[in-house]
PQR file of N, CA, C, O and H, with PARSE charges and radii, in Angstrom:
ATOM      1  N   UNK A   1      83.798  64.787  82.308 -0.4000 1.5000
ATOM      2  CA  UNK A   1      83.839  65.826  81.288 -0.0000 2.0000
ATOM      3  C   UNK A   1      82.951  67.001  81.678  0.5500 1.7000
ATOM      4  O   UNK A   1      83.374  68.155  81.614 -0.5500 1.4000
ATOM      5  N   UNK A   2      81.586  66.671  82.125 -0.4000 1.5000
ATOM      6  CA  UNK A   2      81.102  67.665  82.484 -0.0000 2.0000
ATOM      7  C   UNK A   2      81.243  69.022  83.819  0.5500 1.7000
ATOM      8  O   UNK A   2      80.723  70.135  83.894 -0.5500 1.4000
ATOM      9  H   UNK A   2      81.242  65.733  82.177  0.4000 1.0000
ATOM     10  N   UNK A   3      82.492  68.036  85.019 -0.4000 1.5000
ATOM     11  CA  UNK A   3      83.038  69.255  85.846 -0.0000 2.0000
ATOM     12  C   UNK A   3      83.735  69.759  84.914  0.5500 1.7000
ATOM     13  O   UNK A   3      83.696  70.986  84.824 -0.5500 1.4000
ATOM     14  H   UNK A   3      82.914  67.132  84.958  0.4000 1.0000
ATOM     15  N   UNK A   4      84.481  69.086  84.052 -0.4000 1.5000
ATOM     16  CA  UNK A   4      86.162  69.992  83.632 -0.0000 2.0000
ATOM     17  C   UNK A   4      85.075  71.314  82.847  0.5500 1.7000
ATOM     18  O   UNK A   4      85.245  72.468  83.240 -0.5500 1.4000
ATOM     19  H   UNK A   4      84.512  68.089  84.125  0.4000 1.0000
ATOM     20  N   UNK A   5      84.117  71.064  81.877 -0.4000 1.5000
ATOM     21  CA  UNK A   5      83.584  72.022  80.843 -0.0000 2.0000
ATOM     22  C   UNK A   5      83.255  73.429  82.466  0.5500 1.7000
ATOM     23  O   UNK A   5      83.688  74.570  82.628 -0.5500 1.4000
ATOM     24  H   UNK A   5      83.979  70.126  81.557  0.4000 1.0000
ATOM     25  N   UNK A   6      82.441  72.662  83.218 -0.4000 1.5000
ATOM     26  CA  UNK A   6      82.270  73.908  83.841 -0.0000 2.0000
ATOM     27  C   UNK A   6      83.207  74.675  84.568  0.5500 1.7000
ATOM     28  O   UNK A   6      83.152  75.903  84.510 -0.5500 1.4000
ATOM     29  H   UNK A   6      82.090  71.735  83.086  0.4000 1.0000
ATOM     30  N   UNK A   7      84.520  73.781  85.612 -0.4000 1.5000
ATOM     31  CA  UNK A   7      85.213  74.792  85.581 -0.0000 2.0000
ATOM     32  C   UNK A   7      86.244  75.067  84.528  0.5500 1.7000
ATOM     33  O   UNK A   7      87.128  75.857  84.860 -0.5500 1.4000
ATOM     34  H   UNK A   7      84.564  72.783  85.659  0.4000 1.0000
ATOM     35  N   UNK A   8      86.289  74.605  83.422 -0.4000 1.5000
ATOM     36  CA  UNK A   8      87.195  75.823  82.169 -0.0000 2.0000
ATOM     37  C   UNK A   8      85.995  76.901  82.056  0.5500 1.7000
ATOM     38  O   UNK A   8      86.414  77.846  81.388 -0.5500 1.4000
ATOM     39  H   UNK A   8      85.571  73.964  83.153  0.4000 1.0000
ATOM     40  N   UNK A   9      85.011  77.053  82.354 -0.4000 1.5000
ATOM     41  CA  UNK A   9      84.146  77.988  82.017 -0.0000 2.0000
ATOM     42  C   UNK A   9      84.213  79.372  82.598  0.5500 1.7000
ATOM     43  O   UNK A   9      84.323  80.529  82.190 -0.5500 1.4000
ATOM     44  H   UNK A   9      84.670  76.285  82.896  0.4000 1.0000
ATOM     45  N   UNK A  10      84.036  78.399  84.315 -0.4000 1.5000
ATOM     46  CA  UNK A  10      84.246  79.468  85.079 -0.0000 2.0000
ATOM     47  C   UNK A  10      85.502  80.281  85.194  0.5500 1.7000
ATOM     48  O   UNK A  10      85.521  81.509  85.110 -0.5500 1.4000
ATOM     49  H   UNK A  10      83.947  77.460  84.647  0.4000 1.0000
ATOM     50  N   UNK A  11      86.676  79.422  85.416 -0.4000 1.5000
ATOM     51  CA  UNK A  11      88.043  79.986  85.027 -0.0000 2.0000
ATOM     52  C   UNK A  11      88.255  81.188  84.195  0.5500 1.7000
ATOM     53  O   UNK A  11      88.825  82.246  84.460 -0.5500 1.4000
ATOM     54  H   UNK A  11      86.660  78.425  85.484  0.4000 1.0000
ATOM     55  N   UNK A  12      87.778  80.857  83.338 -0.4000 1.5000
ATOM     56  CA  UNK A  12      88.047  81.459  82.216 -0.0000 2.0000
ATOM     57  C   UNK A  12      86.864  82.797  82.413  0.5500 1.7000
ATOM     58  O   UNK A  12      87.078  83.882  81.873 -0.5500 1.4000
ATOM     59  H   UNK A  12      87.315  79.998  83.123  0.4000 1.0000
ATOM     60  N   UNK A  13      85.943  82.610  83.032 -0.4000 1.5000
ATOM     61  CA  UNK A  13      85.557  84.056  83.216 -0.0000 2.0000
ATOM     62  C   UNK A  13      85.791  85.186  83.841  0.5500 1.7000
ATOM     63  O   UNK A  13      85.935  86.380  83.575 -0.5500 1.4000
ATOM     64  H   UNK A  13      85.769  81.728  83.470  0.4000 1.0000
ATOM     65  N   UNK A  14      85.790  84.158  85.157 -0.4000 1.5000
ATOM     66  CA  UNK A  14      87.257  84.924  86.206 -0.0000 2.0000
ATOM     67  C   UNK A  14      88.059  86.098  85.757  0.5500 1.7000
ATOM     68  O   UNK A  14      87.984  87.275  86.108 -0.5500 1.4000
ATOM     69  H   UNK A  14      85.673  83.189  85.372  0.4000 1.0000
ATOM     70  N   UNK A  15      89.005  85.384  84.721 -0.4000 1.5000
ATOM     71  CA  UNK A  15      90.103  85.785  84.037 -0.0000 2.0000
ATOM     72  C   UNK A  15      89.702  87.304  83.346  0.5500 1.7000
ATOM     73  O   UNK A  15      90.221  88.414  83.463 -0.5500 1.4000
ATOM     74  H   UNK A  15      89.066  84.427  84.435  0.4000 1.0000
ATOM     75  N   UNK A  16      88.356  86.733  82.458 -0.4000 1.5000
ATOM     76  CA  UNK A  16      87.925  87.806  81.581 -0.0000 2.0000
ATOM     77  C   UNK A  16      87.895  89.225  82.442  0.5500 1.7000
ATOM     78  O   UNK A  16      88.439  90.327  82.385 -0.5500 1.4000
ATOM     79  H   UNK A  16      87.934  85.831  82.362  0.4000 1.0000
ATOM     80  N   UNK A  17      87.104  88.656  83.122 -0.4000 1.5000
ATOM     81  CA  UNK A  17      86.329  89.412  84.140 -0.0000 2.0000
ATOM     82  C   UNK A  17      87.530  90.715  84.661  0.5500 1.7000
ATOM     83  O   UNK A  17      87.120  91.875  84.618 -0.5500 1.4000
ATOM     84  H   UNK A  17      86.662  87.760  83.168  0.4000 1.0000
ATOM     85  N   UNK A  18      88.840  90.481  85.091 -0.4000 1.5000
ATOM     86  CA  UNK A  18      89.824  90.819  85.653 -0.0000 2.0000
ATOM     87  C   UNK A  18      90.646  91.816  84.315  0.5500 1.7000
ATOM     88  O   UNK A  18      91.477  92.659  84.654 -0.5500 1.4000
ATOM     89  H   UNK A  18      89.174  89.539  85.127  0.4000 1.0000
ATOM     90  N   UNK A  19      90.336  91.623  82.943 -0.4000 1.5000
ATOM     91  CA  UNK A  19      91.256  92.302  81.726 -0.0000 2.0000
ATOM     92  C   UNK A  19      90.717  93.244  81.763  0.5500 1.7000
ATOM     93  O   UNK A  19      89.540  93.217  82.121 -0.5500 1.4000
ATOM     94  H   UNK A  19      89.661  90.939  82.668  0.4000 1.0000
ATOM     95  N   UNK A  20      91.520  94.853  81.309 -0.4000 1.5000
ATOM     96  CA  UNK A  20      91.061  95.977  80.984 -0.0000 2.0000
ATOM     97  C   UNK A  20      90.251  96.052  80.025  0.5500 1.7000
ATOM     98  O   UNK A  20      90.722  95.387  79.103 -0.5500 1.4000
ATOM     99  H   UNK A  20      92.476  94.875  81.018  0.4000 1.0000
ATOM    100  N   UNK A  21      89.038  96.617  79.667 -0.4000 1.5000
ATOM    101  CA  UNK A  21      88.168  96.645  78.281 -0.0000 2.0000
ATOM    102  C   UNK A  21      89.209  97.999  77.376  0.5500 1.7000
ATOM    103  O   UNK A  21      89.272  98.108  76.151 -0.5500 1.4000
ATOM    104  H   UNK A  21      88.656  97.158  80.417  0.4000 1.0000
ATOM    105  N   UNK A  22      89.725  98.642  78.108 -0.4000 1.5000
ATOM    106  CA  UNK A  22      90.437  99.878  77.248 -0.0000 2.0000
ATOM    107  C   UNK A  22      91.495  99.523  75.669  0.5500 1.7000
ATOM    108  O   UNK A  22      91.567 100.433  74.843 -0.5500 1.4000
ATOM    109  H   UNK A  22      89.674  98.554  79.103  0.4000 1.0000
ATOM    110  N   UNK A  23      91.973  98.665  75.490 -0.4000 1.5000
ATOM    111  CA  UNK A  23      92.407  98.525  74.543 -0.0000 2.0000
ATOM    112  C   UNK A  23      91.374  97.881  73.184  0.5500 1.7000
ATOM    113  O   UNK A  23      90.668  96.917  73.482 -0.5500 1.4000
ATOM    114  H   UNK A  23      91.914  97.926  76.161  0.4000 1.0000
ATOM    115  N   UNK A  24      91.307  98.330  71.949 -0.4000 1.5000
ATOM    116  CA  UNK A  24      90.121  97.730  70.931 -0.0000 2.0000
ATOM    117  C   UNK A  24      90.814  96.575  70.695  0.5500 1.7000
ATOM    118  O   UNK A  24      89.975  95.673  70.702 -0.5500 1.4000
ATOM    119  H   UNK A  24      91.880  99.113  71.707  0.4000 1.0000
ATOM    120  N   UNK A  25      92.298  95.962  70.415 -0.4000 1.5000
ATOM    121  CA  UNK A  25      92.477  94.547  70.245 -0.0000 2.0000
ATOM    122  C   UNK A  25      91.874  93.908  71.466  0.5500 1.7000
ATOM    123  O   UNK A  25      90.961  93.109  71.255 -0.5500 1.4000
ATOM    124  H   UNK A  25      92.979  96.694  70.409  0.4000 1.0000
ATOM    125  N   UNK A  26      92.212  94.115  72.619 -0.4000 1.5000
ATOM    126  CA  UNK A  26      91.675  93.476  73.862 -0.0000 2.0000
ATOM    127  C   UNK A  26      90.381  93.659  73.568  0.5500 1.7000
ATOM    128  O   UNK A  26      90.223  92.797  72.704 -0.5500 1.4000
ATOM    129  H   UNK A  26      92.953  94.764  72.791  0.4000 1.0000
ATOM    130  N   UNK A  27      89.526  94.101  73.675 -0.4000 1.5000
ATOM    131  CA  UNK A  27      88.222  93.979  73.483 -0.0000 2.0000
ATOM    132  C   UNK A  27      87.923  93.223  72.802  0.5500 1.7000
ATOM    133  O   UNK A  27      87.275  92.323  73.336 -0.5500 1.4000
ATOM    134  H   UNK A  27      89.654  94.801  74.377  0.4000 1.0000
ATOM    135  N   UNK A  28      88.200  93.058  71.077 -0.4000 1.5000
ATOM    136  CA  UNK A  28      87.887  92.138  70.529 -0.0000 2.0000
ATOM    137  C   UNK A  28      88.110  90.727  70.979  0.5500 1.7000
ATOM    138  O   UNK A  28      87.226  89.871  71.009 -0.5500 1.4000
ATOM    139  H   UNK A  28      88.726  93.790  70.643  0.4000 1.0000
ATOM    140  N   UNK A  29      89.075  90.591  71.246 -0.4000 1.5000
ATOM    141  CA  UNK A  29      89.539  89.238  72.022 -0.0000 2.0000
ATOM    142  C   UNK A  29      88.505  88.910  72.914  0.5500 1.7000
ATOM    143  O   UNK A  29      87.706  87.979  72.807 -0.5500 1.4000
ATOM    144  H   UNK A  29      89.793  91.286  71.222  0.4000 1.0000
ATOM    145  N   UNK A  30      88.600  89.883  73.939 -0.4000 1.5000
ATOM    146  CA  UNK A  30      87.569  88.955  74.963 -0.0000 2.0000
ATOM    147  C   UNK A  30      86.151  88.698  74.499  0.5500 1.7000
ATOM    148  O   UNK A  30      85.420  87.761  74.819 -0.5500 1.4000
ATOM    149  H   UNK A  30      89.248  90.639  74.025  0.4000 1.0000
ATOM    150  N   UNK A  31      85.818  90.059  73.400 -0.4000 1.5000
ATOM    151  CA  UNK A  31      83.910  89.365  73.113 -0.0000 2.0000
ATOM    152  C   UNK A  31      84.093  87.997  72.166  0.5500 1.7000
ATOM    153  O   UNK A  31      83.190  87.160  72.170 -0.5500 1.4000
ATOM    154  H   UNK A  31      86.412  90.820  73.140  0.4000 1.0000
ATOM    155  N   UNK A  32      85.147  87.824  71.455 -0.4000 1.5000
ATOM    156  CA  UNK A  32      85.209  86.539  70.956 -0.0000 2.0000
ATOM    157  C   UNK A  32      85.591  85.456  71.891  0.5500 1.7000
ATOM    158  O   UNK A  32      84.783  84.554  72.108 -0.5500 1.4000
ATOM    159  H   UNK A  32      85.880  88.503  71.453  0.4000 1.0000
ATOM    160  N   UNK A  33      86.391  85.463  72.285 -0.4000 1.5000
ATOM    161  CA  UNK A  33      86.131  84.568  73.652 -0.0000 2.0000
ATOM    162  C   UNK A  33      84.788  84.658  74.418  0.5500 1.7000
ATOM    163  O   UNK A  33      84.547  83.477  74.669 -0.5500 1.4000
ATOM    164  H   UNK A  33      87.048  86.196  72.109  0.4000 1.0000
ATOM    165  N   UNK A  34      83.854  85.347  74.890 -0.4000 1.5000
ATOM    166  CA  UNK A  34      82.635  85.104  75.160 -0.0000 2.0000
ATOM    167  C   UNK A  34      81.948  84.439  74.451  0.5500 1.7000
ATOM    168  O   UNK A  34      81.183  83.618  74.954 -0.5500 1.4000
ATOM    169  H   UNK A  34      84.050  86.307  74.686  0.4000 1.0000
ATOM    170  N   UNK A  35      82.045  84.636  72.855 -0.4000 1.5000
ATOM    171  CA  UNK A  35      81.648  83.881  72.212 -0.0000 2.0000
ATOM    172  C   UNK A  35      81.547  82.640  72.003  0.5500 1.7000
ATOM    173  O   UNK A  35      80.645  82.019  71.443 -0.5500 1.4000
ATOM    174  H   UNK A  35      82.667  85.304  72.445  0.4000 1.0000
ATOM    175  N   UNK A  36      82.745  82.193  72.589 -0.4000 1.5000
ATOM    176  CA  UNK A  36      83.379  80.992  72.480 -0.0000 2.0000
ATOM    177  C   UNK A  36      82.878  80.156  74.050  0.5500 1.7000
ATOM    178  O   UNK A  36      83.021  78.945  74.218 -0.5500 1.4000
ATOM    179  H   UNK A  36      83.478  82.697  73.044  0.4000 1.0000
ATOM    180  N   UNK A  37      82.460  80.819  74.777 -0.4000 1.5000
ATOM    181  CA  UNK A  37      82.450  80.407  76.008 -0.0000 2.0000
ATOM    182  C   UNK A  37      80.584  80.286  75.981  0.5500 1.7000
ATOM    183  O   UNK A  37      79.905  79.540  76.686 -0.5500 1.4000
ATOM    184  H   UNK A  37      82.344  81.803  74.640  0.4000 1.0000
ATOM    185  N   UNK A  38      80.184  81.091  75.131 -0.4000 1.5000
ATOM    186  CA  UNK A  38      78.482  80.711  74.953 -0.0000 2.0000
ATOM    187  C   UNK A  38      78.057  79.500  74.210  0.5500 1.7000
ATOM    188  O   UNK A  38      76.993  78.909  74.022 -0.5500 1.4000
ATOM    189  H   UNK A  38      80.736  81.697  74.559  0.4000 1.0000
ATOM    190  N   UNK A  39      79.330  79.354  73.852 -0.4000 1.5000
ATOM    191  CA  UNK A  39      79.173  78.012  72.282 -0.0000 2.0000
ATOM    192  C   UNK A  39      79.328  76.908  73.325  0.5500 1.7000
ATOM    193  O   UNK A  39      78.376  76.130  73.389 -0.5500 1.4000
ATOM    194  H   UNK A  39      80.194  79.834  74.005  0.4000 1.0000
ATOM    195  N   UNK A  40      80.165  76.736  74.003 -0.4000 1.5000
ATOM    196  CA  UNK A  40      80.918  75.897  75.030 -0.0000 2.0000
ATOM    197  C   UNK A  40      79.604  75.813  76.357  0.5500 1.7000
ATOM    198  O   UNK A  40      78.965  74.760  76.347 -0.5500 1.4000
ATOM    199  H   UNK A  40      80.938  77.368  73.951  0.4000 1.0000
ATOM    200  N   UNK A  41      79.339  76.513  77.090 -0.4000 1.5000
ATOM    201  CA  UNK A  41      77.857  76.580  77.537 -0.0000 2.0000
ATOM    202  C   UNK A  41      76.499  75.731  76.885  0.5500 1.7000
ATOM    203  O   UNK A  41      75.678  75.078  77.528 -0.5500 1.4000
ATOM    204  H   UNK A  41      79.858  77.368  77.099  0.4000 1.0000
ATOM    205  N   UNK A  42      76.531  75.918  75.662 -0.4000 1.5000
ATOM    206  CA  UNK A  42      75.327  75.595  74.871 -0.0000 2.0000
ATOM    207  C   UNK A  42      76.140  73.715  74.703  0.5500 1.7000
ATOM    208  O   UNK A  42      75.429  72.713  74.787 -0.5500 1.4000
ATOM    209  H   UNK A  42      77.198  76.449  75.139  0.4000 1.0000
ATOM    210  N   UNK A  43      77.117  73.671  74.553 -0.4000 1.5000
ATOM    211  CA  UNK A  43      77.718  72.007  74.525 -0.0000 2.0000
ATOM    212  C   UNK A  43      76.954  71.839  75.604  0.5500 1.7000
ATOM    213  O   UNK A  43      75.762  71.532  75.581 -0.5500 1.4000
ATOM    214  H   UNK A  43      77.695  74.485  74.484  0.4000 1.0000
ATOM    215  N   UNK A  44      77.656  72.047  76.620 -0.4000 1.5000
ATOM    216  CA  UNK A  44      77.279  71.775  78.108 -0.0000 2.0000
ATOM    217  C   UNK A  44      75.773  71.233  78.621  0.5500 1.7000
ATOM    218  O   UNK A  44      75.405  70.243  79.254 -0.5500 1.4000
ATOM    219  H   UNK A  44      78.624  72.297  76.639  0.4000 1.0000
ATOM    220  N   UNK A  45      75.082  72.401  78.016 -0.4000 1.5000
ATOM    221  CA  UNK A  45      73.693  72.147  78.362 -0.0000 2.0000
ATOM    222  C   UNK A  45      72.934  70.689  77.114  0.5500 1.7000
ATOM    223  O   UNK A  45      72.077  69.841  77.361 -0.5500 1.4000
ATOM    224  H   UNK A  45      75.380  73.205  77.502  0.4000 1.0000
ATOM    225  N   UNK A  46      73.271  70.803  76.563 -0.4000 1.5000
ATOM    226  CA  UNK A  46      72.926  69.693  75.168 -0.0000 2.0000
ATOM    227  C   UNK A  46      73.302  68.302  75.941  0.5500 1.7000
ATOM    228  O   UNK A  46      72.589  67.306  76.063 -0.5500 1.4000
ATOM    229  H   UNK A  46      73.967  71.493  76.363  0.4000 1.0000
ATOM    230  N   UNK A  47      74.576  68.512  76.410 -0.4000 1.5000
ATOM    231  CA  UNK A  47      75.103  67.017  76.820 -0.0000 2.0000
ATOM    232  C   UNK A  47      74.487  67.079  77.686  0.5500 1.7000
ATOM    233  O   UNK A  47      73.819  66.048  77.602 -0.5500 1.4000
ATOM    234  H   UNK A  47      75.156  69.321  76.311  0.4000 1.0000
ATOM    235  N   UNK A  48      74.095  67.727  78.801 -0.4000 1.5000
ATOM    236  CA  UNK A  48      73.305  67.417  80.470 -0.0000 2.0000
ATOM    237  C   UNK A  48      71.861  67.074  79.759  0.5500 1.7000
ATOM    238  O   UNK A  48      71.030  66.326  80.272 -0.5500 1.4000
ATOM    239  H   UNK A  48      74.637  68.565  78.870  0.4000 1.0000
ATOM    240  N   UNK A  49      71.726  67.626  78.717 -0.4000 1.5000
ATOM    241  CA  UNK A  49      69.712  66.943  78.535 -0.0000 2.0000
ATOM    242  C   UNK A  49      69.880  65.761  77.709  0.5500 1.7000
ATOM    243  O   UNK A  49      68.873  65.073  77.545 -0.5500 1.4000
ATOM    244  H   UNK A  49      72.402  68.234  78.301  0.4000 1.0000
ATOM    245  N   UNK A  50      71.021  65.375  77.128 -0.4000 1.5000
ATOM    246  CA  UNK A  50      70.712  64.292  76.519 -0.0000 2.0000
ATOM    247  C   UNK A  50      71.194  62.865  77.922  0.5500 1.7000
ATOM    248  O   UNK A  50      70.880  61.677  77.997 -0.5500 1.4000
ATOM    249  H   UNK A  50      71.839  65.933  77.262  0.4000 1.0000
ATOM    250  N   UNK A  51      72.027  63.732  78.785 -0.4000 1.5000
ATOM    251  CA  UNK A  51      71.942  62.112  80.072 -0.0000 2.0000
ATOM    252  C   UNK A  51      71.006  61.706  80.454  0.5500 1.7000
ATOM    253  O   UNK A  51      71.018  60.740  81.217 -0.5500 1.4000
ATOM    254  H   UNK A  51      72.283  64.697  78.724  0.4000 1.0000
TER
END
């Protein structure tokens, strides 16, 4: 579980990383998805200190 969390992480930033910021729906999308990817990070790190 803990490769798959990191690479959906990385993947998925990749991705971000690559979208135009020029559109305001797109924008919103991706800072909520960051959001979502800091929440997902913070899992990550919780489960590695509690092994």
């Amino acid at each position: 579980m803990n490769a798959y969390l990191r690479n959906s992480i990385r993947s998925r930033t990749r991705l971000l990383a690559k979208e135009s910021l020029t559109d305001k729906d797109e924008r919103g999308r991706i800072e909520a998805e960051v959001v979502s990817l800091k929440r997902e990070r913070e899992i990550l790190m919780r489960y590695n200190a509690v092994q």
